[in-house]
N, CA, C, O and CB atoms as a CASP TS submission, in Angstrom:
PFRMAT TS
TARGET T0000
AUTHOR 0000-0000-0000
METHOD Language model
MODEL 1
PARENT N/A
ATOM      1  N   UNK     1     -18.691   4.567  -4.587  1.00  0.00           N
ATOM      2  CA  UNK     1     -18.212   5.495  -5.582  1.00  0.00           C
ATOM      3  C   UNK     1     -18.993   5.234  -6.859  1.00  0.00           C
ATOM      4  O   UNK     1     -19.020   4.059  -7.225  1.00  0.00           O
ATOM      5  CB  UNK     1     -16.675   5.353  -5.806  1.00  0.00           C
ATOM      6  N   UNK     2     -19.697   6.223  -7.671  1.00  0.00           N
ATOM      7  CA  UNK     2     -20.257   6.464  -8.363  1.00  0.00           C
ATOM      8  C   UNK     2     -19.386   6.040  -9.768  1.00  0.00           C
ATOM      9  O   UNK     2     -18.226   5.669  -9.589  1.00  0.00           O
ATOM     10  CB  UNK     2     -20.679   7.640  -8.013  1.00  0.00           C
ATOM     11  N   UNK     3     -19.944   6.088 -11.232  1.00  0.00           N
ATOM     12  CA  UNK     3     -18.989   5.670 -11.932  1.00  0.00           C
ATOM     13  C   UNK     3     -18.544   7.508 -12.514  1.00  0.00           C
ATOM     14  O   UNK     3     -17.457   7.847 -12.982  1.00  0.00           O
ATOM     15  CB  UNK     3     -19.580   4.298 -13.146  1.00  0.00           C
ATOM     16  N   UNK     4     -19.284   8.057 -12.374  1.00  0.00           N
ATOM     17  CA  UNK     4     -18.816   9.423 -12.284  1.00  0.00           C
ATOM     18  C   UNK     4     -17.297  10.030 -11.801  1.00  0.00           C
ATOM     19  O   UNK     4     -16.469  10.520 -12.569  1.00  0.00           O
ATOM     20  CB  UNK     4     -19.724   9.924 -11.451  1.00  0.00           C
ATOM     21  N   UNK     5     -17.161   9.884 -10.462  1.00  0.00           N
ATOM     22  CA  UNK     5     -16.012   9.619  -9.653  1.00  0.00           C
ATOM     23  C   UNK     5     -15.177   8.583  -9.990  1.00  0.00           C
ATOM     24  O   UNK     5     -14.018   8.927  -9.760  1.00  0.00           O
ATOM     25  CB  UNK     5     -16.350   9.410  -8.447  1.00  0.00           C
ATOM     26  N   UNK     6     -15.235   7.587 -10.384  1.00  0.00           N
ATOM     27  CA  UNK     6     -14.698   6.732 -10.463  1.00  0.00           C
ATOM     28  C   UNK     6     -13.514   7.086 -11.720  1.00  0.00           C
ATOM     29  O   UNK     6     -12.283   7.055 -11.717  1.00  0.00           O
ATOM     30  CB  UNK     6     -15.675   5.716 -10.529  1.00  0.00           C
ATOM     31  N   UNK     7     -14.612   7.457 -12.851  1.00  0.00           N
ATOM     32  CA  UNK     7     -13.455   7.692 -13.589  1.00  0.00           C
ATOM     33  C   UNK     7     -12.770   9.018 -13.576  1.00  0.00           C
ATOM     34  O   UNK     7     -11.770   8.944 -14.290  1.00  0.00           O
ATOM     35  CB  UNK     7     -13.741   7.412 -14.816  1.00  0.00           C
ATOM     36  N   UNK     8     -12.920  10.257 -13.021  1.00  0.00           N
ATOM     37  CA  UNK     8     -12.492  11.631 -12.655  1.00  0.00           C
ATOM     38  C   UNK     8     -11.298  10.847 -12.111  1.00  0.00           C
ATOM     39  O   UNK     8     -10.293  10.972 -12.811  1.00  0.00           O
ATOM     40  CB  UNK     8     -13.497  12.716 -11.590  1.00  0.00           C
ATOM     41  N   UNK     9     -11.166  10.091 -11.062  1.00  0.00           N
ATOM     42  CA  UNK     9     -10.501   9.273 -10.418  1.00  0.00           C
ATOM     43  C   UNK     9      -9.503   8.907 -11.044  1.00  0.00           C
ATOM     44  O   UNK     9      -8.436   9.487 -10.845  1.00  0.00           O
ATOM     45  CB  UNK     9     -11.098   8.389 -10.048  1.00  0.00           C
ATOM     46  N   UNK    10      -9.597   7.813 -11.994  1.00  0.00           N
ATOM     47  CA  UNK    10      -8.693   7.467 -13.074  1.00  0.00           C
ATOM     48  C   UNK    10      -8.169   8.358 -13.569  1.00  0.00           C
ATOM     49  O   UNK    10      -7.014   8.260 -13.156  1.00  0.00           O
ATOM     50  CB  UNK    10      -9.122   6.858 -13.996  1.00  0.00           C
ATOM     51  N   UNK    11      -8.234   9.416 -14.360  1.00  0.00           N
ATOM     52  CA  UNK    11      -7.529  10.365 -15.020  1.00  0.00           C
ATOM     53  C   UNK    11      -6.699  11.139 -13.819  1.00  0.00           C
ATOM     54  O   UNK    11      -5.660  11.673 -14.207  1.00  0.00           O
ATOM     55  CB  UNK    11      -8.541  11.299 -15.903  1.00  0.00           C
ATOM     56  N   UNK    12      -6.966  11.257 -12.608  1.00  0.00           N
ATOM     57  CA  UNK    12      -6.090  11.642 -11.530  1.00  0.00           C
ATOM     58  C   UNK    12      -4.830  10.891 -11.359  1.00  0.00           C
ATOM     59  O   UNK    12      -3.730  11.275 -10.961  1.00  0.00           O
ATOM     60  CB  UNK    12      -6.783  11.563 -10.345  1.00  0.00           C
ATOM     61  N   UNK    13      -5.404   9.285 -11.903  1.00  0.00           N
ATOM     62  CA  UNK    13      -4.399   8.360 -11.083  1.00  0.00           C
ATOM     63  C   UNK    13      -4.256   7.966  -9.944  1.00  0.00           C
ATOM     64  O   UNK    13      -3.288   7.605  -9.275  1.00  0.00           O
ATOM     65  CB  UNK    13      -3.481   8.647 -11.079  1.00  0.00           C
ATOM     66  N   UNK    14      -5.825   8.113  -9.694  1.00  0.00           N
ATOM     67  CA  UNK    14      -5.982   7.834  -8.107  1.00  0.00           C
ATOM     68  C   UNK    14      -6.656   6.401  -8.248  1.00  0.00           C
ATOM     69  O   UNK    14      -7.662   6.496  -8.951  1.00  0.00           O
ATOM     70  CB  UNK    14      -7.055   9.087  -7.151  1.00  0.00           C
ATOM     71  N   UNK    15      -6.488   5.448  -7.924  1.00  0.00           N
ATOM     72  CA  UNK    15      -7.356   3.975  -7.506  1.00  0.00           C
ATOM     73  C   UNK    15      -7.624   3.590  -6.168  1.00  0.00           C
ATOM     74  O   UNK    15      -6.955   3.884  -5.177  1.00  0.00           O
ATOM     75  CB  UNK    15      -6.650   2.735  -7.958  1.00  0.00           C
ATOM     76  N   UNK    16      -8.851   2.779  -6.230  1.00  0.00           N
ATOM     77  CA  UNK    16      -8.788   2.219  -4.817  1.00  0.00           C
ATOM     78  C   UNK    16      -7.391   1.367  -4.918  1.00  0.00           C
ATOM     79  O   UNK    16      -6.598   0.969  -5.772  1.00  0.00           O
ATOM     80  CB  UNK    16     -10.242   1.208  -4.382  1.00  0.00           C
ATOM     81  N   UNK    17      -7.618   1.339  -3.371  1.00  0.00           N
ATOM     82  CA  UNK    17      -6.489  -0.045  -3.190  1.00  0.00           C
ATOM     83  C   UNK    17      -6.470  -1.326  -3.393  1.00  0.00           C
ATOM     84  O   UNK    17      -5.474  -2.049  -3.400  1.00  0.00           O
ATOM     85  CB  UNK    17      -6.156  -0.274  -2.148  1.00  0.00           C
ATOM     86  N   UNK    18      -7.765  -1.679  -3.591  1.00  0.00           N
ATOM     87  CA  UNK    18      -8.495  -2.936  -3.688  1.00  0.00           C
ATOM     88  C   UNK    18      -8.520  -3.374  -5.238  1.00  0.00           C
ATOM     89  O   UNK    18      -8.639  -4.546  -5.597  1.00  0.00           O
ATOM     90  CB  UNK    18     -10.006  -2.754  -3.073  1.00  0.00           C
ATOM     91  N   UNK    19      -8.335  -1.794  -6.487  1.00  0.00           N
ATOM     92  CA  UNK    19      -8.441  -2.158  -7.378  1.00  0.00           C
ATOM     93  C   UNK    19      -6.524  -2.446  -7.799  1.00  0.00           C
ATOM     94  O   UNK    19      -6.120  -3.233  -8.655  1.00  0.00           O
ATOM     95  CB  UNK    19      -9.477  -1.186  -8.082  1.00  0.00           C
ATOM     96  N   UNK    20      -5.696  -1.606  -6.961  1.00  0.00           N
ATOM     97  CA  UNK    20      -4.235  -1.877  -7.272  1.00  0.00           C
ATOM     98  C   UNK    20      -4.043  -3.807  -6.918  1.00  0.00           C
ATOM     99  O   UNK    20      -3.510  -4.661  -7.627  1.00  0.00           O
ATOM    100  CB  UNK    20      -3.103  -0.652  -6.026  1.00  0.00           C
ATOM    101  N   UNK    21      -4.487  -3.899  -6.026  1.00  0.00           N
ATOM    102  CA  UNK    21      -4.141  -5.306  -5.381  1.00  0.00           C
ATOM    103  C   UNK    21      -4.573  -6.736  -6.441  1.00  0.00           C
ATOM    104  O   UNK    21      -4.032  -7.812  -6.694  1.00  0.00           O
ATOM    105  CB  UNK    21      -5.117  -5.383  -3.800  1.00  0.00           C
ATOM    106  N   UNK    22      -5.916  -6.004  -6.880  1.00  0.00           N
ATOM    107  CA  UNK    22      -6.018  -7.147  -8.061  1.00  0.00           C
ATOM    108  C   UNK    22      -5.310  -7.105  -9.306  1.00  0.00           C
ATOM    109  O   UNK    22      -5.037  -7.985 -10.123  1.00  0.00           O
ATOM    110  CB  UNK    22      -7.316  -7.257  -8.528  1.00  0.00           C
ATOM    111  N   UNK    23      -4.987  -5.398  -9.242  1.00  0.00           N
ATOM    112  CA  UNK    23      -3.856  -5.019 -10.474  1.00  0.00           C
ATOM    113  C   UNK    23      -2.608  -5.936 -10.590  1.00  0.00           C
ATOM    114  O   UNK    23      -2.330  -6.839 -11.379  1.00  0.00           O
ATOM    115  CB  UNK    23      -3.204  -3.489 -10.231  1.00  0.00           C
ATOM    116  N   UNK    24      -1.957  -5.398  -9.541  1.00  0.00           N
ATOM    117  CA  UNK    24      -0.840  -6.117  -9.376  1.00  0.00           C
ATOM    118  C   UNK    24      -0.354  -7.455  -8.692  1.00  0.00           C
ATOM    119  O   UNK    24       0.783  -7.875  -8.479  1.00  0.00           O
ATOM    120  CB  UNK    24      -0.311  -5.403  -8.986  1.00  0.00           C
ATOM    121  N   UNK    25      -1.895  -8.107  -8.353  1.00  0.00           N
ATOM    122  CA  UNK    25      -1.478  -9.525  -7.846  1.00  0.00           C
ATOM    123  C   UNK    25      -1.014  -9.695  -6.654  1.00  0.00           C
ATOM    124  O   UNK    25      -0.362 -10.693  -6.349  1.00  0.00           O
ATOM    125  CB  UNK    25      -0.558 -10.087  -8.546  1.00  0.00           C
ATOM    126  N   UNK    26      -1.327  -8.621  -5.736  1.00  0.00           N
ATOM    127  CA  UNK    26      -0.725  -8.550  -4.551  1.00  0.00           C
ATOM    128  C   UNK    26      -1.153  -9.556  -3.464  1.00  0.00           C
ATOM    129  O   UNK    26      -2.239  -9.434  -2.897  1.00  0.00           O
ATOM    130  CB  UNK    26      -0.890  -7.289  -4.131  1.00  0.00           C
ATOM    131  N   UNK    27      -0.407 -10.416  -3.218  1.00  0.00           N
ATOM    132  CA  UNK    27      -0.789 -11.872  -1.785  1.00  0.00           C
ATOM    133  C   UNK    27      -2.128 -10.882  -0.141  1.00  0.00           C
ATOM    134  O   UNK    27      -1.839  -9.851   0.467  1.00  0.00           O
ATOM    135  CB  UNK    27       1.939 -12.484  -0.503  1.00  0.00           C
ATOM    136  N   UNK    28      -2.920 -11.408  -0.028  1.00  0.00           N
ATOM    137  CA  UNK    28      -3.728 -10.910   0.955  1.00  0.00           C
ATOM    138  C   UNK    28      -2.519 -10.806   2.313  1.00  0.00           C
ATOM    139  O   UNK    28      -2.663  -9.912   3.146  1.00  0.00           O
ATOM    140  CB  UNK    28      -5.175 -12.017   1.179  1.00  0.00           C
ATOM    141  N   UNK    29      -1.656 -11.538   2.396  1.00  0.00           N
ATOM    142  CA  UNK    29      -1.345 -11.334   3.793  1.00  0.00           C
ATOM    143  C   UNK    29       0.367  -9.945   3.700  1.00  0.00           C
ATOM    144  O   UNK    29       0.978  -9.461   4.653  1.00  0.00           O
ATOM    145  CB  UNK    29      -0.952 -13.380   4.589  1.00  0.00           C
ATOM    146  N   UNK    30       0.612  -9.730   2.172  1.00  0.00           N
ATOM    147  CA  UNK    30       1.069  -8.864   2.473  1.00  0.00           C
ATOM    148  C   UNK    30       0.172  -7.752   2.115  1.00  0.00           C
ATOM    149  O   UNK    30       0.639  -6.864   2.828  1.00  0.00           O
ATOM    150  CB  UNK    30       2.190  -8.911   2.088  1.00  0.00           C
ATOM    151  N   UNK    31      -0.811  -7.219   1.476  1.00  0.00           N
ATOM    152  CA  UNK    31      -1.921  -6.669   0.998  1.00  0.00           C
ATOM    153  C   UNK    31      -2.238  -5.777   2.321  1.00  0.00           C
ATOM    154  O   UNK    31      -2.087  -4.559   2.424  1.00  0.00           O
ATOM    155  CB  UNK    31      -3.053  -7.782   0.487  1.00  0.00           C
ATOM    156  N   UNK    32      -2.906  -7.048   3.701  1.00  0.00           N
ATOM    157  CA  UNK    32      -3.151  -6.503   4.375  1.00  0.00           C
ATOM    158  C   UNK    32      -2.405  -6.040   5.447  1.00  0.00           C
ATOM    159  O   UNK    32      -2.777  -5.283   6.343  1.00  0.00           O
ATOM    160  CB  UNK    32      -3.852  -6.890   4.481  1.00  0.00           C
ATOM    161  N   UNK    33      -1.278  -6.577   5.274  1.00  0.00           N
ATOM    162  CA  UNK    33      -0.304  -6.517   5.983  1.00  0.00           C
ATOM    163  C   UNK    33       0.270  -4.834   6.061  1.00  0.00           C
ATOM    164  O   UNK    33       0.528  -4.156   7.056  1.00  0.00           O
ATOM    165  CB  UNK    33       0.630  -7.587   5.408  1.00  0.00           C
ATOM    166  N   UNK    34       0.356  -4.450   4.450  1.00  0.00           N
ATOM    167  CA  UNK    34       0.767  -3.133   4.149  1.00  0.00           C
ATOM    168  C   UNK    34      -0.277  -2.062   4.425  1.00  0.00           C
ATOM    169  O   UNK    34       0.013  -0.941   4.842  1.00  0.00           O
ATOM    170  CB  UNK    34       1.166  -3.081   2.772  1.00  0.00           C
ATOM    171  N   UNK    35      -1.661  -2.532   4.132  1.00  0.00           N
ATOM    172  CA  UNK    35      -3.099  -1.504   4.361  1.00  0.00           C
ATOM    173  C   UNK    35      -2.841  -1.201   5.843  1.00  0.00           C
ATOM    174  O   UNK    35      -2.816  -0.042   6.256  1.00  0.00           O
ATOM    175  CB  UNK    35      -4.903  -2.361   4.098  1.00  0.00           C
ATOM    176  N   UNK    36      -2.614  -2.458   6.774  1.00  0.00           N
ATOM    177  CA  UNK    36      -2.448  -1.984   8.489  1.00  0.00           C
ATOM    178  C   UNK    36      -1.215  -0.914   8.782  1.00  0.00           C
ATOM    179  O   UNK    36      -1.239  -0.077   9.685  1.00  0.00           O
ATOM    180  CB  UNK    36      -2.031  -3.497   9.542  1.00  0.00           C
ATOM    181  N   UNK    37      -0.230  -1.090   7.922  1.00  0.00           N
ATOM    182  CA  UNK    37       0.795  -0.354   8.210  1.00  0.00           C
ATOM    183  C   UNK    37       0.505   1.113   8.208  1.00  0.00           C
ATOM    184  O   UNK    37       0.472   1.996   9.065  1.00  0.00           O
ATOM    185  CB  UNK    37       1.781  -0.683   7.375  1.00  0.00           C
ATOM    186  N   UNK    38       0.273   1.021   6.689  1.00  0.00           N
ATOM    187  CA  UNK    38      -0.639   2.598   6.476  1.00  0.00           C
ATOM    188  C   UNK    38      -1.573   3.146   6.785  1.00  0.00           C
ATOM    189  O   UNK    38      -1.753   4.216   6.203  1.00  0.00           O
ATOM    190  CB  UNK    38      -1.004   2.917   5.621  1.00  0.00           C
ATOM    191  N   UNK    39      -2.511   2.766   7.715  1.00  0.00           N
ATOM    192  CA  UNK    39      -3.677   2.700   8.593  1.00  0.00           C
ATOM    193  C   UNK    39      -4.351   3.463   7.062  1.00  0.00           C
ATOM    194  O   UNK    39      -4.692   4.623   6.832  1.00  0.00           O
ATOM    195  CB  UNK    39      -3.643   3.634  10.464  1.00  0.00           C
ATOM    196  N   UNK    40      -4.348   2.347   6.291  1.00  0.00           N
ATOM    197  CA  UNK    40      -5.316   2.673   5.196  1.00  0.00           C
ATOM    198  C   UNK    40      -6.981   1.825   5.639  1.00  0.00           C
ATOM    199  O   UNK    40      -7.229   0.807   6.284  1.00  0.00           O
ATOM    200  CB  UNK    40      -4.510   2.005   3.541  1.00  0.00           C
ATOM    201  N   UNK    41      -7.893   2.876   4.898  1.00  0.00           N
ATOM    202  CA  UNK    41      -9.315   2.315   5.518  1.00  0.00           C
ATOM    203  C   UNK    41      -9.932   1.580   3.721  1.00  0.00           C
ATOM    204  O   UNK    41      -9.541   1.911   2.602  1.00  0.00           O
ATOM    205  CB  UNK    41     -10.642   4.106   6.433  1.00  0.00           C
ATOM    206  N   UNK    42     -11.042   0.474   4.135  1.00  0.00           N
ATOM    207  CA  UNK    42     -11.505  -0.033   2.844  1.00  0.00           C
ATOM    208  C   UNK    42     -11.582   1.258   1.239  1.00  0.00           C
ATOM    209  O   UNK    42     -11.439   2.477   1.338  1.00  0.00           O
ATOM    210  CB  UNK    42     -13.172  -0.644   3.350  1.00  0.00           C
ATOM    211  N   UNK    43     -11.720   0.842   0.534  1.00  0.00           N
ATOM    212  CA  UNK    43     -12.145   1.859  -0.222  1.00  0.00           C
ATOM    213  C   UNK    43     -10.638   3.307  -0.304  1.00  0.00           C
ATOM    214  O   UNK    43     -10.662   4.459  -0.737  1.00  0.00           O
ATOM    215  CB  UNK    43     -13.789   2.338   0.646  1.00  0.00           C
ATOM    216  N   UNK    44      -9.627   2.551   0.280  1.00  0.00           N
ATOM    217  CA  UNK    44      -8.848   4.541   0.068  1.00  0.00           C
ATOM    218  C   UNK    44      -8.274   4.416  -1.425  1.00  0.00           C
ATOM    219  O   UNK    44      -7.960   3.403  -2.051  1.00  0.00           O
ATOM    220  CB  UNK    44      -6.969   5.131   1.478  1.00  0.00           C
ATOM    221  N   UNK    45      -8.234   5.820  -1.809  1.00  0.00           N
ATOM    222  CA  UNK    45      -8.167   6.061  -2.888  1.00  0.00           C
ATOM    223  C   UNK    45      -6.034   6.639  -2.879  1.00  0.00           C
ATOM    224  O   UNK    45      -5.554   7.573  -2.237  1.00  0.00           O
ATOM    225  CB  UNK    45      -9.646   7.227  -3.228  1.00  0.00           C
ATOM    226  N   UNK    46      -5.479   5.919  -3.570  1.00  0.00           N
ATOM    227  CA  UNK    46      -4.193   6.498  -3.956  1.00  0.00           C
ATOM    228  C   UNK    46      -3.363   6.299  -5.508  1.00  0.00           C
ATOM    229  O   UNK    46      -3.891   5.463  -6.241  1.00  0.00           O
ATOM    230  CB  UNK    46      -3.343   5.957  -2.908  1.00  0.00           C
ATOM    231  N   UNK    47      -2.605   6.725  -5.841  1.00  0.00           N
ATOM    232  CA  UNK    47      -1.989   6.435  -6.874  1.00  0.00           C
ATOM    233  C   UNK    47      -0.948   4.975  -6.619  1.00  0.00           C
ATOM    234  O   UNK    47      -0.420   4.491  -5.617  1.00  0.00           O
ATOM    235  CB  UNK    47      -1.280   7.778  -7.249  1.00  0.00           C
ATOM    236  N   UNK    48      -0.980   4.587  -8.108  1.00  0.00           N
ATOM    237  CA  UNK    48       0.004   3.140  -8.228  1.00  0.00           C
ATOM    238  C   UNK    48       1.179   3.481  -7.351  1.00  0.00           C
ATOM    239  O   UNK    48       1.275   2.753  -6.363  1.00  0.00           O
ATOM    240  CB  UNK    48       0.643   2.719  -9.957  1.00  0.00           C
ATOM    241  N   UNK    49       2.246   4.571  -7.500  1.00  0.00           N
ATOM    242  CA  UNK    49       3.612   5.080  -7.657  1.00  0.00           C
ATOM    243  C   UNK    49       3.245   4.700  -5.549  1.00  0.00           C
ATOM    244  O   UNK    49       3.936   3.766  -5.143  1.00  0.00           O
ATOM    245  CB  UNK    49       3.995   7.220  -8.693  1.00  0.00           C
ATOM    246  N   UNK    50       2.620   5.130  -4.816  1.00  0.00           N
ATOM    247  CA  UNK    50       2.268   5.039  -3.511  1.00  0.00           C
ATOM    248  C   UNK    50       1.921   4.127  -3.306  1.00  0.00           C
ATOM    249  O   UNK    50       2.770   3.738  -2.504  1.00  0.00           O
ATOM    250  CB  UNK    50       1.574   5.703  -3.048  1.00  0.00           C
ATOM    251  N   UNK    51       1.231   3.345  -3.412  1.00  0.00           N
ATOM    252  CA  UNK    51       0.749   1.649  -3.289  1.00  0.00           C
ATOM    253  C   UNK    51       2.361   1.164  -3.630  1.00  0.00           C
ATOM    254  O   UNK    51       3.227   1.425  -2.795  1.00  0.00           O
ATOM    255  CB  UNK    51      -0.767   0.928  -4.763  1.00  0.00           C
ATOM    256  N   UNK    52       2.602   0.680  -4.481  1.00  0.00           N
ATOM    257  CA  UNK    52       3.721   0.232  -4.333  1.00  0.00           C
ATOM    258  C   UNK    52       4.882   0.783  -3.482  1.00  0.00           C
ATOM    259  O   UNK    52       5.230  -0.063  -2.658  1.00  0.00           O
ATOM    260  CB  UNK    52       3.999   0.134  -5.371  1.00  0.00           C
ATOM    261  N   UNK    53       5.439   1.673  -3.426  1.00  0.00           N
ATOM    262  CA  UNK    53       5.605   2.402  -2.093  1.00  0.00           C
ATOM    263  C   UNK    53       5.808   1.995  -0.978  1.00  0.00           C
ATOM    264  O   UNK    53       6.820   1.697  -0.344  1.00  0.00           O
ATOM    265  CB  UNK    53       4.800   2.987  -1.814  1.00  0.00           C
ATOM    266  N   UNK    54       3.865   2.011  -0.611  1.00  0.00           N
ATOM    267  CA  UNK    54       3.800   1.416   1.009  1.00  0.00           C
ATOM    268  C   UNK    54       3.974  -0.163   1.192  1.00  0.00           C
ATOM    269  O   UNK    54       4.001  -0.657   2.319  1.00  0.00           O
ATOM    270  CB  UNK    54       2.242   1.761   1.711  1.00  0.00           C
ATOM    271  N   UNK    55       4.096  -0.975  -0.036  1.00  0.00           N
ATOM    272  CA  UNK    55       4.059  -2.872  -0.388  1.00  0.00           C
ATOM    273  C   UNK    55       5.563  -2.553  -0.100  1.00  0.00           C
ATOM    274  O   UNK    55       5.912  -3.018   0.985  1.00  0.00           O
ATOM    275  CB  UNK    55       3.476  -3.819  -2.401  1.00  0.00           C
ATOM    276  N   UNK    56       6.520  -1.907  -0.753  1.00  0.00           N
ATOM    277  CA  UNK    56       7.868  -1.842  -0.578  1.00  0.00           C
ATOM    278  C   UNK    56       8.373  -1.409   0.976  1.00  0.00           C
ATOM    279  O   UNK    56       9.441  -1.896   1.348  1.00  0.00           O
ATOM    280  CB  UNK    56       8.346  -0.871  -1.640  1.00  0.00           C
ATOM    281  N   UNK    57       7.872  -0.790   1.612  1.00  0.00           N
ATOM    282  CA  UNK    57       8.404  -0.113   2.868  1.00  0.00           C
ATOM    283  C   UNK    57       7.730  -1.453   3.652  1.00  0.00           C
ATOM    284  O   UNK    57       8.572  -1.966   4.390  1.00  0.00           O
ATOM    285  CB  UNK    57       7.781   1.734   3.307  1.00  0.00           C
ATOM    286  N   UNK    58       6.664  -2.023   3.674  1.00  0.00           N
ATOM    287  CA  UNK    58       5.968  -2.662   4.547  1.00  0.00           C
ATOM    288  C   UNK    58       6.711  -4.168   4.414  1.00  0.00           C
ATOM    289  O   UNK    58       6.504  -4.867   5.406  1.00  0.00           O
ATOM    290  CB  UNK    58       4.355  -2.535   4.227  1.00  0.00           C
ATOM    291  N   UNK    59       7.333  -4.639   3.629  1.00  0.00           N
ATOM    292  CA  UNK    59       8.256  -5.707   2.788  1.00  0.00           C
ATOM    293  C   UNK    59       9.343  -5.587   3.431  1.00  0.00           C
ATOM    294  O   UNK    59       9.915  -6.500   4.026  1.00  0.00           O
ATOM    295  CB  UNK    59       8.535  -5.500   1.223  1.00  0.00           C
ATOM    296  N   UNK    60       9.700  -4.438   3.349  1.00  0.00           N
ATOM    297  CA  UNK    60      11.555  -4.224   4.004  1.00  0.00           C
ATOM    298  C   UNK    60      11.755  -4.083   5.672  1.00  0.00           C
ATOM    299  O   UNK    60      12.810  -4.382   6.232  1.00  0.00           O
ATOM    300  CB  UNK    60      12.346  -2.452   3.348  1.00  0.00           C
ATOM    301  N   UNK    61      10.574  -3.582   6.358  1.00  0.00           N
ATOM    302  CA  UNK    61      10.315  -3.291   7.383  1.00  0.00           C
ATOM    303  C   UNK    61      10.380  -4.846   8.344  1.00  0.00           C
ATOM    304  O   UNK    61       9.665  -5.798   8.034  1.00  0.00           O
ATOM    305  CB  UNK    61       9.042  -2.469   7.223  1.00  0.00           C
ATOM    306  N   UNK    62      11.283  -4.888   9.443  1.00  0.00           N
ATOM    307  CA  UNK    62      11.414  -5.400  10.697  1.00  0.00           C
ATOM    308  C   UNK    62      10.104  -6.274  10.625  1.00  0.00           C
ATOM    309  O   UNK    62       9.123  -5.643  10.230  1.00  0.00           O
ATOM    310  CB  UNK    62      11.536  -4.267  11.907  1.00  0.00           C
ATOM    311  N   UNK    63       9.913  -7.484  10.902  1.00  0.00           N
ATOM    312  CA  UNK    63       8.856  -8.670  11.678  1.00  0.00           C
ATOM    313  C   UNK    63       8.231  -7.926  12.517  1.00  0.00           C
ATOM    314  O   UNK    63       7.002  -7.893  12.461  1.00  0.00           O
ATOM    315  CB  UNK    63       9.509  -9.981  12.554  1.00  0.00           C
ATOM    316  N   UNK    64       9.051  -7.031  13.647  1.00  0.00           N
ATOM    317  CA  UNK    64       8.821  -6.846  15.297  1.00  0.00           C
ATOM    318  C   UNK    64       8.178  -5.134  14.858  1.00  0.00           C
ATOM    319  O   UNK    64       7.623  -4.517  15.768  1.00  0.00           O
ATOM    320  CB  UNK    64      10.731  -6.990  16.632  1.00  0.00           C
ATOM    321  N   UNK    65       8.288  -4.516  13.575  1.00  0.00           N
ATOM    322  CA  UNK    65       8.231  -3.186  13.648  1.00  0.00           C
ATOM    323  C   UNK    65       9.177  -2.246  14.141  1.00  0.00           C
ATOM    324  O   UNK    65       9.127  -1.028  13.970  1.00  0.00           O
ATOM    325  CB  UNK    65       7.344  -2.996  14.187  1.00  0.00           C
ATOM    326  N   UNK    66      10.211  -3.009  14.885  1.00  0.00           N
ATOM    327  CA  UNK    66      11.054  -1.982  15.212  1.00  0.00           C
ATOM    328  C   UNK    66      11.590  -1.400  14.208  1.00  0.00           C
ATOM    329  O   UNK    66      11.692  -1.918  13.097  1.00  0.00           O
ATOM    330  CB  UNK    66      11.954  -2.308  15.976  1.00  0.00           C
ATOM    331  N   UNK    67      12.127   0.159  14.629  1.00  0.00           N
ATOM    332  CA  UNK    67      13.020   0.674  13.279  1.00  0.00           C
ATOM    333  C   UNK    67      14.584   0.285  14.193  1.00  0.00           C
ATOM    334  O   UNK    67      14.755   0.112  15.400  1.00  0.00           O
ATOM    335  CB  UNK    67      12.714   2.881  12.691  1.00  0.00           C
ATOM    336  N   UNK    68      15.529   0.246  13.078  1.00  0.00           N
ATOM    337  CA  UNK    68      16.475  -0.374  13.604  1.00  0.00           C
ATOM    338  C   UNK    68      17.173   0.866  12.128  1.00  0.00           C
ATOM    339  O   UNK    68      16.628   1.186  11.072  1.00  0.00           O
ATOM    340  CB  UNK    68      16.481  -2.425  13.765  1.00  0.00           C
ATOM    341  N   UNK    69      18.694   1.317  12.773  1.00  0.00           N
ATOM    342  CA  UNK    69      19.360   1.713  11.670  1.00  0.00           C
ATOM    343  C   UNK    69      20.164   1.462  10.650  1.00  0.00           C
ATOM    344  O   UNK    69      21.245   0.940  10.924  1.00  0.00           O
ATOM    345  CB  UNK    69      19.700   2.196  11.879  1.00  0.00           C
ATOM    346  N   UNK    70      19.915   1.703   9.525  1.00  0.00           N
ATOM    347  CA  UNK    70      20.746   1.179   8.210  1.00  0.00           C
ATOM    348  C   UNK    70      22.045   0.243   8.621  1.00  0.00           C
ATOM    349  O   UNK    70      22.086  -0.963   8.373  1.00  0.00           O
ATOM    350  CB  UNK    70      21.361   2.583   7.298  1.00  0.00           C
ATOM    351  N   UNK    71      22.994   0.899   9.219  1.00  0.00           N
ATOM    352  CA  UNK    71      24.086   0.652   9.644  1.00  0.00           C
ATOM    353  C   UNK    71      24.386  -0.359  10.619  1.00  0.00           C
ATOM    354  O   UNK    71      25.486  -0.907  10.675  1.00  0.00           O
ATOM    355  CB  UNK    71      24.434   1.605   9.959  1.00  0.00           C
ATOM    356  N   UNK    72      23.402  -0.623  11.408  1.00  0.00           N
ATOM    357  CA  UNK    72      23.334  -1.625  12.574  1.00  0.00           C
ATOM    358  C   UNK    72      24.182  -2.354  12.700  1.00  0.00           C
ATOM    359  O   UNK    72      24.554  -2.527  11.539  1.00  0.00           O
ATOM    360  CB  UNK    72      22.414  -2.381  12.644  1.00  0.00           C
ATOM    361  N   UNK    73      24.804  -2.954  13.336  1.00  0.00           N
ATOM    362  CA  UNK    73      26.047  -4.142  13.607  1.00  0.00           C
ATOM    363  C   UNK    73      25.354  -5.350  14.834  1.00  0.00           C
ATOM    364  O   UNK    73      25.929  -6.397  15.132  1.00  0.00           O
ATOM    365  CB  UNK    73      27.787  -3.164  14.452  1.00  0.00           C
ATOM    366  N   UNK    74      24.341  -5.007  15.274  1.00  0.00           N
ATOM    367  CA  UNK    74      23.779  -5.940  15.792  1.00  0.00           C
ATOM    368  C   UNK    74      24.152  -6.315  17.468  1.00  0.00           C
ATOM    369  O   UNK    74      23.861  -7.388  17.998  1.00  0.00           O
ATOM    370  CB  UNK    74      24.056  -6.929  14.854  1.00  0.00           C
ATOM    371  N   UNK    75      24.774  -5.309  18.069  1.00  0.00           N
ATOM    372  CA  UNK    75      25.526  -5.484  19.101  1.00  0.00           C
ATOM    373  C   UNK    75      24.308  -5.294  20.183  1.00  0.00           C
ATOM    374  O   UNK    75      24.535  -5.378  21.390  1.00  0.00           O
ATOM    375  CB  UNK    75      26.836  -4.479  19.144  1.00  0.00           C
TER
END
């Protein structure tokens, strides 16, 4: 990405992900943990409000991936 794009980019509110992760200090193994979830590729471009987002869903989400429902009782 050009610095052209780059900053068109910014005023969108679009960042790489790579630049949110150093933003916000994000640990590599949940980092990548959340990029696999989102079958995000090097370089994708999204807003903060979504990055955090997919760190939050990928955080709350099952070890095993299963979805399991709110309500569950575990039976």
């Amino acid at each position: 990405m050009n610095k052209v794009e780059a900053s068109a980019d910014s005023t969108l509110g679009l960042f790489t992900i790579e630049e949110l992760k150093e933003k916000n200090q994000t640990p590599d193994k949940v980092f990548y943990g959340a990029k696999a979830s989102e079958n995000w590729r090097a370089g994708k471009a999204v807003t903060e409000a979504d990055y955090k987002n997919a760190l939050k869903e990928f955080l709350e989400s099952p070890a095993g991936g299963r979805k399991v429902k709110k309500d569950a009782k575990g039976r």
